[in-house]
N, C-alpha and C positions, 0 to 999 in steps of 0.2 A: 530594461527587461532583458533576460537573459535569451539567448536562441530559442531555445525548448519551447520556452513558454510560447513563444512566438509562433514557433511552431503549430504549435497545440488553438493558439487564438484563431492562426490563420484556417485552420485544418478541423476545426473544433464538429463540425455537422459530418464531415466526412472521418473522422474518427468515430465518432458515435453509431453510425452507421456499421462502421468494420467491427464496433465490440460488443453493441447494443444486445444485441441476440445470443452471445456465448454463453453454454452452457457450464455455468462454474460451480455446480452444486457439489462435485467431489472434491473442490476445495474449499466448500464454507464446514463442510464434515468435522473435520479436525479442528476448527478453527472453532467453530459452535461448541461442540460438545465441552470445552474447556472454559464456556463463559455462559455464566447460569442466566437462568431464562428470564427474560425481560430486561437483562443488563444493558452497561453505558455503552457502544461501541462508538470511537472515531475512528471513519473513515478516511481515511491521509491519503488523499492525493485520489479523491474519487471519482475523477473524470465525469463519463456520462450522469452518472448516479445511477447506475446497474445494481452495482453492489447494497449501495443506501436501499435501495426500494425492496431489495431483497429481505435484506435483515431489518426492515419498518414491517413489514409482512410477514415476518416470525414474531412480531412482536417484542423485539428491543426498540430500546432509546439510541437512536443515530446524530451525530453530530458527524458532517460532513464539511471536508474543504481539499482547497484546490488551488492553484498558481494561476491558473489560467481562466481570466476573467469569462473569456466564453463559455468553458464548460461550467462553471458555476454556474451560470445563466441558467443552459440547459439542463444539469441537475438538480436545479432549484424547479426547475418546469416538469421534470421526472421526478421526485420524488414529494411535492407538495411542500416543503420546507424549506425554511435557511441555508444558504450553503455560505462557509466563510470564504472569503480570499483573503491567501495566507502562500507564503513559501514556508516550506518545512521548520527553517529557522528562522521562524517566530511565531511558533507555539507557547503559549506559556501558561498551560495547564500542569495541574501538581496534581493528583493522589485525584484525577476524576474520572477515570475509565476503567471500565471490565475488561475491556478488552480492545485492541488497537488492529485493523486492516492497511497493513502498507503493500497493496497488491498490485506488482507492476509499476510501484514509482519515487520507492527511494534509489532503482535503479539510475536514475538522472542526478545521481548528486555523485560528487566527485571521490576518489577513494578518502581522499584528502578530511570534506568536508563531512563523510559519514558517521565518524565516531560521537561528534559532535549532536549530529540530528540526533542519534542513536540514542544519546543521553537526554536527549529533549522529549524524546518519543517514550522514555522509560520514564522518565520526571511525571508525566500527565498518566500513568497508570496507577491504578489503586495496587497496592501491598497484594501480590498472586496473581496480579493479573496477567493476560496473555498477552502475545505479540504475533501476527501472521504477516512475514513479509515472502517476498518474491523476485529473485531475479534471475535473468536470461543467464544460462549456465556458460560460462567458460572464461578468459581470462582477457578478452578482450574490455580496453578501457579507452571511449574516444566518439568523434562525431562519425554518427553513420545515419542515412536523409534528415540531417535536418535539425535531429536530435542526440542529445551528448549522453553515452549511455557508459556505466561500468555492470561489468558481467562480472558473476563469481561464479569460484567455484566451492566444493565442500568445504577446502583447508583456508580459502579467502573468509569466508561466511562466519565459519567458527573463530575463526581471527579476528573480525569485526564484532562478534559478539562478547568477545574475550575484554573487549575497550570497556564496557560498562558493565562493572564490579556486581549488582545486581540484578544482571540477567541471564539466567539458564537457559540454555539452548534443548529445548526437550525433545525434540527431532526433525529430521528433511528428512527431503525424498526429492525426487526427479519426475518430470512429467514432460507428455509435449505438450503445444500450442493447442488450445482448446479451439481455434479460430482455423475452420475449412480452409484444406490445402497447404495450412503450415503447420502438420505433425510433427513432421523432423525439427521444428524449431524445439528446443531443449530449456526448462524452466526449473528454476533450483526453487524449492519450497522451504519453508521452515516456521517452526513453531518456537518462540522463547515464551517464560515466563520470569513474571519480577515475583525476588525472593518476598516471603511474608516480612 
């Protein structure tokens, strides 16, 4: 098992804690509006299961997973449902989702191995469907407490999205840390979708 994850096992009730309660509704906005009601959404890499319980509660289909055996646990206990354990690369869904949530955690994969997931993560989406990732803006890549992070920025982003021939970047934006006391933290958003 890789650090992160380790990280994340060991750390699992006291993360959920620090995220449990953020208010992310100005970013399911964009992200919703572009995957019609009642659709597929996975959840890649959904820690607590914050996000899962949200969009079960608008009334989509969530399929949830996660690296980190613990927080499966505990978003299996949040959100009433299965949660997979899976690392990102080994997915092997083809043409089953509306729409894909990678919020806060393909930042842990390496610049290296992203294009890769990237393609994994567009294989398991149906023909339009959307893509919402996120990560911490700037251009640092490397281990900061614990955990191995790559940060992007604008011209990184669009580069990474440039690796997988049918995905359209249909816009970012910038935002800070929804999480009290770290506004100045800086979060690169972004919307793709796969071509029809």
């Amino acid at each position: 098992m890789n650090n992160t994850l380790l990280y994340y096992n060991e750390h699992a009730d006291s993360f959920t804690i620090d995220t449990q309660s953020s208010d992310m509704t100005e970013r399911y906005a964009p992200f919703l509006s572009r995957v019609k009601p009642g659709g597929h959404i996975l959840d890649l890499g959904c820690g607590s299961g914050r996000d899962s319980a949200q969009f079960l509660a608008r009334g989509y289909k969530v399929t949830s997973v996660d690296g980190s055996e613990e927080l499966c646990r505990i978003a299996e206990a949040h959100t009433g449902q299965k949660v997979y354990h899976m690392l990102f690369d080994e997915i092997i869904w083809q043409n089953q989702f509306d729409g894909v949530w990678a919020c806060a955690s393909l930042l842990h994969c390496t610049m290296e191995d992203l294009p890769g997931i990237l393609q994994k993560v567009s294989d398991s989406l149906k023909p339009g469907g959307v893509l919402y990732l996120s990560f911490k803006y700037g251009d640092f890549a490397g281990w900061r407490n614990g955990r191995y992070f790559t940060n992007l920025t604008e011209q990184t982003l669009q580069k990474l999205i440039n690796t997988v021939p049918e995905l359209h970047l249909e816009t970012m934006w910038i935002t800070g840390d929804v999480r009290p006391g770290r506004e100045h933290e800086l979060w690169l958003n972004a919307i793709a979708r796969k071509r029809e």
